[in-house]
C-alpha positions as CSV (number, residue, x, y, z in Angstrom):
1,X,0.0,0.0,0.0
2,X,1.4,3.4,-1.1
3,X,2.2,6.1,2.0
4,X,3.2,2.7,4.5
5,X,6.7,1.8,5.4
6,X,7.5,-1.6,4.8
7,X,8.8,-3.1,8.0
8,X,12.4,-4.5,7.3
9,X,13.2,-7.9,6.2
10,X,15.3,-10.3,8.5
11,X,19.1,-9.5,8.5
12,X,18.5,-6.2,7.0
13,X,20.7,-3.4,8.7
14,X,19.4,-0.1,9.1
15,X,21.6,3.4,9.8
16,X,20.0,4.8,13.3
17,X,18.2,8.2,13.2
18,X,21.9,10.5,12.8
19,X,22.0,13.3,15.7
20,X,22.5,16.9,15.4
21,X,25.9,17.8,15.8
22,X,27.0,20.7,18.4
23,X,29.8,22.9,18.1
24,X,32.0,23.1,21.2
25,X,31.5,26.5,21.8
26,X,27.5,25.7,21.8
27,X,27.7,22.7,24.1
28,X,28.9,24.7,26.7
29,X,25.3,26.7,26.5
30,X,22.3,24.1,27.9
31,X,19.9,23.4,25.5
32,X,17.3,24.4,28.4
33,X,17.8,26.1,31.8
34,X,16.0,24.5,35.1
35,X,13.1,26.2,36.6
36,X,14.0,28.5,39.2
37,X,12.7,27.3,42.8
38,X,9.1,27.9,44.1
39,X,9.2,30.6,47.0
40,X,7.6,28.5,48.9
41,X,10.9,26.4,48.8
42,X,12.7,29.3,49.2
43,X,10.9,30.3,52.4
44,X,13.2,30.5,55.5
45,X,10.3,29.2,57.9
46,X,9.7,25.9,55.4
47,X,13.9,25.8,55.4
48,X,13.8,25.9,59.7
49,X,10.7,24.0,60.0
50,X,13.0,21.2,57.4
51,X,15.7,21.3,59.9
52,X,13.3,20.9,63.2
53,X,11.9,17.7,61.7
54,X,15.5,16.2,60.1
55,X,16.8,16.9,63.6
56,X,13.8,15.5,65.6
57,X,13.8,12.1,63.2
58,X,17.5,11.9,63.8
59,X,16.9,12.5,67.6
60,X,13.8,9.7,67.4
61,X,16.3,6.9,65.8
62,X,19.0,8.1,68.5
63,X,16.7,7.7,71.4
64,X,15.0,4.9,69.6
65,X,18.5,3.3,69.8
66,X,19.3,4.1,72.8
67,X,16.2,2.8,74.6
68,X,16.2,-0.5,73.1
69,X,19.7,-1.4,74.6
70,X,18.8,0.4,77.8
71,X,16.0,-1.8,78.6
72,X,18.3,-5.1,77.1
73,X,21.0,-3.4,79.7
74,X,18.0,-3.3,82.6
75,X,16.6,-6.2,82.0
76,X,20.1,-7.7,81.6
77,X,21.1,-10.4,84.8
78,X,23.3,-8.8,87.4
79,X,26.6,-9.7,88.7
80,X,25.6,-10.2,92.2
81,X,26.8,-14.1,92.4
82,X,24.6,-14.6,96.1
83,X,21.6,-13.1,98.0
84,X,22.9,-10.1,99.8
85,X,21.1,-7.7,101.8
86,X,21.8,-4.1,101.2
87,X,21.3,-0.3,103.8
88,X,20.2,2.5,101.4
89,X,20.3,5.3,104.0
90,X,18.3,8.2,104.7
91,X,18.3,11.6,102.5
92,X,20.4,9.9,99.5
93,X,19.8,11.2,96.7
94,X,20.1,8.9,93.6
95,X,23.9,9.3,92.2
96,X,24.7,7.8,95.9
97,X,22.2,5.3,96.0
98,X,23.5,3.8,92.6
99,X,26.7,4.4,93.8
100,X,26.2,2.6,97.0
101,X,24.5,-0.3,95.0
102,X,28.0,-1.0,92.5
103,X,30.2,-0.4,95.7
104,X,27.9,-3.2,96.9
105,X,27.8,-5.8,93.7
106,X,24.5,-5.6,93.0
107,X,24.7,-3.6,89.9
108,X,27.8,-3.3,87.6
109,X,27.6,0.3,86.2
110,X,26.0,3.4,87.7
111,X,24.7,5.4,84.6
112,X,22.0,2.9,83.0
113,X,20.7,2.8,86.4
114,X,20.8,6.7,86.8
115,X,19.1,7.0,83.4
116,X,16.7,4.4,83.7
117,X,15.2,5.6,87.1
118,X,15.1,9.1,85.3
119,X,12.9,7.4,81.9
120,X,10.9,6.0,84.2
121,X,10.1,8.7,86.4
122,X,11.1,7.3,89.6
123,X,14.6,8.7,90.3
124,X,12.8,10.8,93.5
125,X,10.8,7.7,94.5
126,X,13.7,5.4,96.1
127,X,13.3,5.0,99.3
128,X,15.4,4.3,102.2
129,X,15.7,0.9,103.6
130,X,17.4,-2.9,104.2
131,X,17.0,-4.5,101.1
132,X,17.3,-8.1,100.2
133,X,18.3,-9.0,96.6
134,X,18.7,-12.1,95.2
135,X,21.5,-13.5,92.9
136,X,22.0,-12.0,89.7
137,X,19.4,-9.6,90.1
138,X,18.8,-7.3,87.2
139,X,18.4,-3.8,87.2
140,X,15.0,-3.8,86.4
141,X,14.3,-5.4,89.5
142,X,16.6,-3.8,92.3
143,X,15.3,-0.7,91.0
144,X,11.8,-1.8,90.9
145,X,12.4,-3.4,94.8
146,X,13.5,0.2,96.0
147,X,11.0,2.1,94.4
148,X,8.5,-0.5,96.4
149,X,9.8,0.0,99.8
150,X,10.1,-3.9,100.1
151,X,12.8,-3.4,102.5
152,X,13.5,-6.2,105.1
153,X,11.1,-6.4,108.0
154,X,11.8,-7.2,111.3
155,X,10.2,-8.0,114.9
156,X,10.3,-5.9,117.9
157,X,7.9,-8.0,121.1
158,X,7.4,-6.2,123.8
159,X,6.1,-8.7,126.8
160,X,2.7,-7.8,128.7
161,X,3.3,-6.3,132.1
162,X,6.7,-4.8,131.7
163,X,6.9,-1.4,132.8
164,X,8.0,1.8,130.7
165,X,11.7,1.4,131.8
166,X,12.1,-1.9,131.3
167,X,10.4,-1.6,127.8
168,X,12.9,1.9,127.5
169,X,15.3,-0.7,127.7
170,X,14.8,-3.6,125.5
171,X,14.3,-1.0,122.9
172,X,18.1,0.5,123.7
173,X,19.2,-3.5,123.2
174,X,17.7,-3.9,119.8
175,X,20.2,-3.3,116.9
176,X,18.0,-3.0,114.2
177,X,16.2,0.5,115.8
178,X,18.1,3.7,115.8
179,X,19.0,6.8,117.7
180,X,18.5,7.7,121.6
181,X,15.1,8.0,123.9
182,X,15.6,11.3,125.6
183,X,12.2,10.7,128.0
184,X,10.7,8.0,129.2
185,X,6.9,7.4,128.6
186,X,4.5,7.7,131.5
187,X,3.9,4.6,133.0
188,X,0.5,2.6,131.7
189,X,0.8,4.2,128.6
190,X,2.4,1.8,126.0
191,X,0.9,-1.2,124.6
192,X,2.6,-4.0,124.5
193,X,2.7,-5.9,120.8
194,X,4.4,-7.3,118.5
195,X,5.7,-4.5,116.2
196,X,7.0,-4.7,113.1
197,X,9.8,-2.6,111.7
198,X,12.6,-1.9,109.1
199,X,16.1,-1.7,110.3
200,X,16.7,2.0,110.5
201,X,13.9,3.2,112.4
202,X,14.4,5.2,115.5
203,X,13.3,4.5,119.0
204,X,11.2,7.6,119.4
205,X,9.0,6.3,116.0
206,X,8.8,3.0,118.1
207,X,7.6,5.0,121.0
208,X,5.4,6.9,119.7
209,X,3.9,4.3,117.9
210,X,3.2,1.9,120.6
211,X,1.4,4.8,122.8
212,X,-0.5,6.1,119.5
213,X,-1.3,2.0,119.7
214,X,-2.5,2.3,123.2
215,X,-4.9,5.1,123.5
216,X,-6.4,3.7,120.6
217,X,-7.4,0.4,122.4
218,X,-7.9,1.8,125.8
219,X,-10.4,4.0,124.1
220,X,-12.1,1.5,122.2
221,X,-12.6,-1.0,125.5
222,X,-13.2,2.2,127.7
223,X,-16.1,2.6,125.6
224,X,-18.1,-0.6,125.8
225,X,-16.9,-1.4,129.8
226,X,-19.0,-2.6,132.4
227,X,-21.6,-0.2,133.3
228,X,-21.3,-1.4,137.3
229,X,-17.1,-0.7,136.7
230,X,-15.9,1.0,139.9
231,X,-13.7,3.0,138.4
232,X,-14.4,6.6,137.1
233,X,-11.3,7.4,134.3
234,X,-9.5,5.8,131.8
235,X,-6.8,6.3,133.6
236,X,-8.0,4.2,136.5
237,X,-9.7,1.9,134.2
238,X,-5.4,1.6,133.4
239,X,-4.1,1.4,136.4
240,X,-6.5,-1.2,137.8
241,X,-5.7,-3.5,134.4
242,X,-2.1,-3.0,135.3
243,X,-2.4,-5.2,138.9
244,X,-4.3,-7.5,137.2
245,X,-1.5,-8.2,134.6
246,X,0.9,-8.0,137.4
247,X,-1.5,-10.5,139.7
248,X,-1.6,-13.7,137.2
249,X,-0.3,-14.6,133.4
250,X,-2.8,-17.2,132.6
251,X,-5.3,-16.2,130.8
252,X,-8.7,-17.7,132.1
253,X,-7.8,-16.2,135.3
254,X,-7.4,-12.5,134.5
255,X,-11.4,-12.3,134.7
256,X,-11.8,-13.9,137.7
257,X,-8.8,-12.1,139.4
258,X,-10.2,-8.5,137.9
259,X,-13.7,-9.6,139.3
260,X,-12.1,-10.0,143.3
261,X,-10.4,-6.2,142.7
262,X,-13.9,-4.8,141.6
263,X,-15.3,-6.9,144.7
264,X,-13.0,-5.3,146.8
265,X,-13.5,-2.1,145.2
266,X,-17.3,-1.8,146.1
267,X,-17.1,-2.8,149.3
268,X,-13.9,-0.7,150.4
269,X,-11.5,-3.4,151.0
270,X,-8.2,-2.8,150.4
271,X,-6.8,-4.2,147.6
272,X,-3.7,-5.6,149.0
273,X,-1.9,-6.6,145.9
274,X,2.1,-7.3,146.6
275,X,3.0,-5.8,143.0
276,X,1.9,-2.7,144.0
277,X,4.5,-2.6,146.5
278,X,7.4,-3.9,144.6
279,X,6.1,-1.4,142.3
280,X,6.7,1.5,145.4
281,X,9.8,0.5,146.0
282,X,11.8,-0.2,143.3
283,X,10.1,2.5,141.1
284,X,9.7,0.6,138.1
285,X,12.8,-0.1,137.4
286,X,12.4,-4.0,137.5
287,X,11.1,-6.8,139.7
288,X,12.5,-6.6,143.5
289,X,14.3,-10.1,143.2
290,X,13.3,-11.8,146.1
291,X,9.8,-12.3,148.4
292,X,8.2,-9.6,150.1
293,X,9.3,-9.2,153.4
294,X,6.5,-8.9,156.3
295,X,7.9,-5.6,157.7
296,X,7.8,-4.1,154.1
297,X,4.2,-4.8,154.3
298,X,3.7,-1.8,156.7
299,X,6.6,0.7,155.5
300,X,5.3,3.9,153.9
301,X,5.3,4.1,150.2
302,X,2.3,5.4,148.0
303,X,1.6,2.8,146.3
304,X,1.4,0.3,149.1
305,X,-2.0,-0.6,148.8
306,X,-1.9,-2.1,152.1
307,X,-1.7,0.8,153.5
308,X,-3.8,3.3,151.3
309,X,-7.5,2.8,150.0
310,X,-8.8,1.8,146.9
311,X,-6.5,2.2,143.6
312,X,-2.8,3.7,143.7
313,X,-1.7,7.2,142.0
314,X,-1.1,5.2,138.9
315,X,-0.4,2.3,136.7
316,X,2.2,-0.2,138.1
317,X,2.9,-1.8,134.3
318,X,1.5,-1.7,131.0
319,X,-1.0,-3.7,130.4
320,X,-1.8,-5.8,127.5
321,X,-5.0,-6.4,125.4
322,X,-6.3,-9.6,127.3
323,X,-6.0,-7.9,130.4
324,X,-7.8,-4.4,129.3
325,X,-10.4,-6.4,128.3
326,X,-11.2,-8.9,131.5
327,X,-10.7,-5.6,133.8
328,X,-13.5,-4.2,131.6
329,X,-15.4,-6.9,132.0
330,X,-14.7,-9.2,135.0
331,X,-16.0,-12.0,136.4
332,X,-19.4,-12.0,138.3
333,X,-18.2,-13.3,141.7
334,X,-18.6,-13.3,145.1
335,X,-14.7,-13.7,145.9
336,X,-12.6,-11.6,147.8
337,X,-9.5,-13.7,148.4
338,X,-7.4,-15.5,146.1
339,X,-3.9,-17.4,146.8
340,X,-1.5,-19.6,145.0
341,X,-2.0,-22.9,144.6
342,X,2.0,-23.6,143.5
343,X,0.7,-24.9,139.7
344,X,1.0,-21.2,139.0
345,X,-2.9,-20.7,139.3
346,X,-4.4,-19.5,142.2
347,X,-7.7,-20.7,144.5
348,X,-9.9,-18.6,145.2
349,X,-12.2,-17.5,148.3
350,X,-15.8,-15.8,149.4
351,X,-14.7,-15.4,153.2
352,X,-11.6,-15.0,154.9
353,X,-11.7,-18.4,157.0
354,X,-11.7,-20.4,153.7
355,X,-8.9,-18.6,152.4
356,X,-7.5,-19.1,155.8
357,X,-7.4,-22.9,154.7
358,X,-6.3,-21.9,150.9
359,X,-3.1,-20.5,152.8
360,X,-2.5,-23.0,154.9
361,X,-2.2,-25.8,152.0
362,X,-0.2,-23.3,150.0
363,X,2.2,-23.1,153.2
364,X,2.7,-27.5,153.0
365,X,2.9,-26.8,149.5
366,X,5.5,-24.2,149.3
367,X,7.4,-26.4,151.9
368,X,7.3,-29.4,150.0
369,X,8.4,-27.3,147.0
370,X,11.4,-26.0,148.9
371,X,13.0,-29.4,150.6
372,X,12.4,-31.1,146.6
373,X,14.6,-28.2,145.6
374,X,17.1,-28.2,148.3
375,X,17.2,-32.1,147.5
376,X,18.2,-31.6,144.1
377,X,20.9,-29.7,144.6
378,X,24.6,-31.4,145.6
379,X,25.5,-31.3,148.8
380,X,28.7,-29.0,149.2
381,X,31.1,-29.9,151.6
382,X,31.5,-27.6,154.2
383,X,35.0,-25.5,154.3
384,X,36.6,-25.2,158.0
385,X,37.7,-21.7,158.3
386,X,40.3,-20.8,161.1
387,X,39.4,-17.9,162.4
388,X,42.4,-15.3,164.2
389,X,42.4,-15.6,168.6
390,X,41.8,-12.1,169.2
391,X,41.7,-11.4,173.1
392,X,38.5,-9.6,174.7
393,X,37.0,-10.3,171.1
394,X,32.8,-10.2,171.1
395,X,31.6,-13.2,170.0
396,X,29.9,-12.8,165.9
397,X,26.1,-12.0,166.6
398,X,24.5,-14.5,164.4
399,X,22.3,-13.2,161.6
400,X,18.6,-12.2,162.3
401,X,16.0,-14.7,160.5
402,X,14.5,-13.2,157.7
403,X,10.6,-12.9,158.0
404,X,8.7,-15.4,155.9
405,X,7.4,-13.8,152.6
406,X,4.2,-13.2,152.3
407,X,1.4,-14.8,149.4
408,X,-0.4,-14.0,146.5
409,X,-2.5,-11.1,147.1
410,X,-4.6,-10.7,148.4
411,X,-2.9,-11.1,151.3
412,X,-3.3,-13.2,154.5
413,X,-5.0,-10.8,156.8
414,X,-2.3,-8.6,159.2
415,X,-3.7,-9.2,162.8
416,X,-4.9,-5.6,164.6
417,X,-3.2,-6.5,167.6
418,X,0.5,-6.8,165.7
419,X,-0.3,-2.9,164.0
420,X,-1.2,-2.1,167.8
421,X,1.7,-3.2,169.3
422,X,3.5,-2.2,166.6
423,X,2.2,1.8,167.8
424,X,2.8,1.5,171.4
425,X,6.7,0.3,171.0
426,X,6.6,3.1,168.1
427,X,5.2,5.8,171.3
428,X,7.3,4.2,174.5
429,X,10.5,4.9,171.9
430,X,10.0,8.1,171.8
431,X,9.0,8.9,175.2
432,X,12.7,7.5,176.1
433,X,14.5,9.4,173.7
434,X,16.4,12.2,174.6
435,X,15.2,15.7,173.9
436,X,17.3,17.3,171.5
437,X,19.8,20.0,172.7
438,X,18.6,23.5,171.5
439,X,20.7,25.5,169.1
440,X,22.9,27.2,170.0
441,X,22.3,31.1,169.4
């Protein structure tokens, strides 16, 4: 067909299209000059606002980066190679806890710690503390443990029935507490517990912790006593719990013993309770360390409550819960009398001629007690001493017998006539004494 190019046979060869030729001096002129940039391009804000974004990707693959081995480095085992328990002190600030922990073995370098409490947002939540961490211990973990508080906790048991000075004391003995108690608490106004503590803390927080304890229970029994109670206060409601603590340690007889106080109480007996004595005269500083002693029976002292009516100035111990709560609610009983019956109970009494009889058994059986113990010591021989001949010497007054002690209170009833006699040798004394010689002017 005419006007159509014939397409070219098989193993024909055909020229290709021949190319304008340029003179050197024109190929140094482009054929055709680029655009010129948009202003928008050109705009300095579109150049900064470029930069921002370069330098924030480059910032988000840095930190990217840098937080993925972080938390491989957290989450990384430690080199601790054993359980070991760690002090963080007080008031440390987070360089020296980290520190403290490498000094330590726990943790092998300081700064992924540093930066990975700061991440997290917890460098100003570490708190002070024992800490136990185990072996190979990451720092995931020993930071997470801090930031907890799961310090090591310990036991401070304070005994029913000590009083203030003796507890001021077994708190001075522990070596987890800290620092020095400058005053000792009232008497009656601890409560004795179990606490539990962290080593570090002071003896004051202890202190103030057990009497916060205290006047929280007293005021919770205090409020559903007895409406019959013969006592008007807390603080006598205290002080009466106290000689009950002080009168018996087993616990189905604190009732019962609380119930023949209140008996006595109401019908204006004296109490005659022996702790309240030992109480006068050592001054709470610890038991006496031997029996009673007949004549001490009748010395002055204010809390002698055989010689004073009804309750004493104040506490004698501190009282636990048990005995708060059978003082607030004691036995109904006719009883006025109780002694021991040497199984570390006691037996108990309406009038005084059966307790007469009560005592008398407890006398065979404190005898009895006494010659089994004797027996079962050995016999020491006796040592011959040779005493010097000294000429116009006094023979050595042997010693005076000491009076028998006396029982569980209340106590066998002091004969009148003895307190009688007692004031006449007390008058006839001082009518033979000499006057005194005036002074001399």
């Amino acid at each position: 067909m005419s006007g159509e190019q014939e397409p070219p046979l098989r193993g024909e060869y055909r020229e290709p299209p021949r190319r304008h030729m340029r003179s050197p001096r024109d190929a140094l002129n482009p054929e055709q000059l680029p655009p010129p940039p948009s202003a928008r391009v050109r705009n300095p804000f579109v150049m900064v606002g470029n930069a921002i974004f370069s330098g924030l990707l480059l910032l988000i693959l840095a930190g990217g980066t840098v937080v993925y081995f972080g938390k491989k480095k957290l989450e990384a085992a430690g080199p601790l190679e054993r359980d070991r328990s760690v002090v963080i002190q007080p008031r440390k600030g987070l360089r020296e806890i980290a520190d403290t922990l490498k000094n330590e073995g726990v943790i092998d370098q300081t700064l992924p710690f540093i930066v990975g409490a700061k991440i997290f947002g917890v460098g100003d939540e570490l708190k002070a503390g024992e800490y136990q961490f185990e072996a190979h211990s990451s720092m995931a973990k020993v930071l997470q443990t801090i930031v907890e508080g799961r310090s090591i906790q310990y036991t401070v048991t304070i005994p029913e029935g000590l009083t203030s000075q003796q507890i001021v004391q077994r708190l001075q003995d522990s070596p987890v507490l800290t620092g020095n108690i400058t005053t000792v608490p009232p008497e009656g106004t601890l409560l004795p517990e179990t606490y539990k503590v962290t080593r570090g803390w002071t003896r004051e927080q202890i202190l103030q912790r057990m009497s916060v304890a205290h006047k929280r229970l007293v005021d919770e029994i205090w409020a559903k006593r007895a409406p019959d109670l013969p006592v008007k206060t807390p603080e006598e409601f205290v002080t009466l719990a106290s000689i009950v603590e002080k009168e018996t340690g087993k616990a189905d007889e604190r009732a019962r013993v609380a119930g023949v106080f209140v008996n006595r109480l109401k019908k204006r007996m004296r109490l005659q309770s022996d702790p309240t004595i030992v109480y006068g005269l050592m001054g709470g500083k610890g038991p006496l360390g031997r029996p009673l002693l007949k004549v001490e029976l009748d010395e002055p002292n204010p809390y002698n409550t055989y010689q004073i009516d009804g309750l004493p100035p104040g506490p004698i111990a501190n009282p636990g819960r048990a005995s708060l709560e059978a003082t607030a609610h004691p036995m109904k009983t006719n009883e006025l009398y109780f002694v021991a019956d040497g199984t570390g109970g006691h037996v108990f009494a309406e009038t005084l001629e059966e307790h007469a009889k009560n005592v008398a058994r407890w006398r065979g059986v404190e005898k009895q007690q006494n010659a089994a113990a004797a027996a079962s010591q050995p016999a020491t021989p006796a040592v011959e001493t040779v005493q010097p001949v000294t000429q116009n010497a006094a023979p050595a007054a042997a010693p005076a017998p000491k009076a028998p002690a006396p029982l569980t209170s209340p106590r066998t009833h002091v004969p009148a006539k003895k307190k009688a006699d007692k004031k006449k040798s007390e008058a006839k004394k001082k009518q033979t004494a000499p006057a005194a010689e005036a002074p001399k002017q």
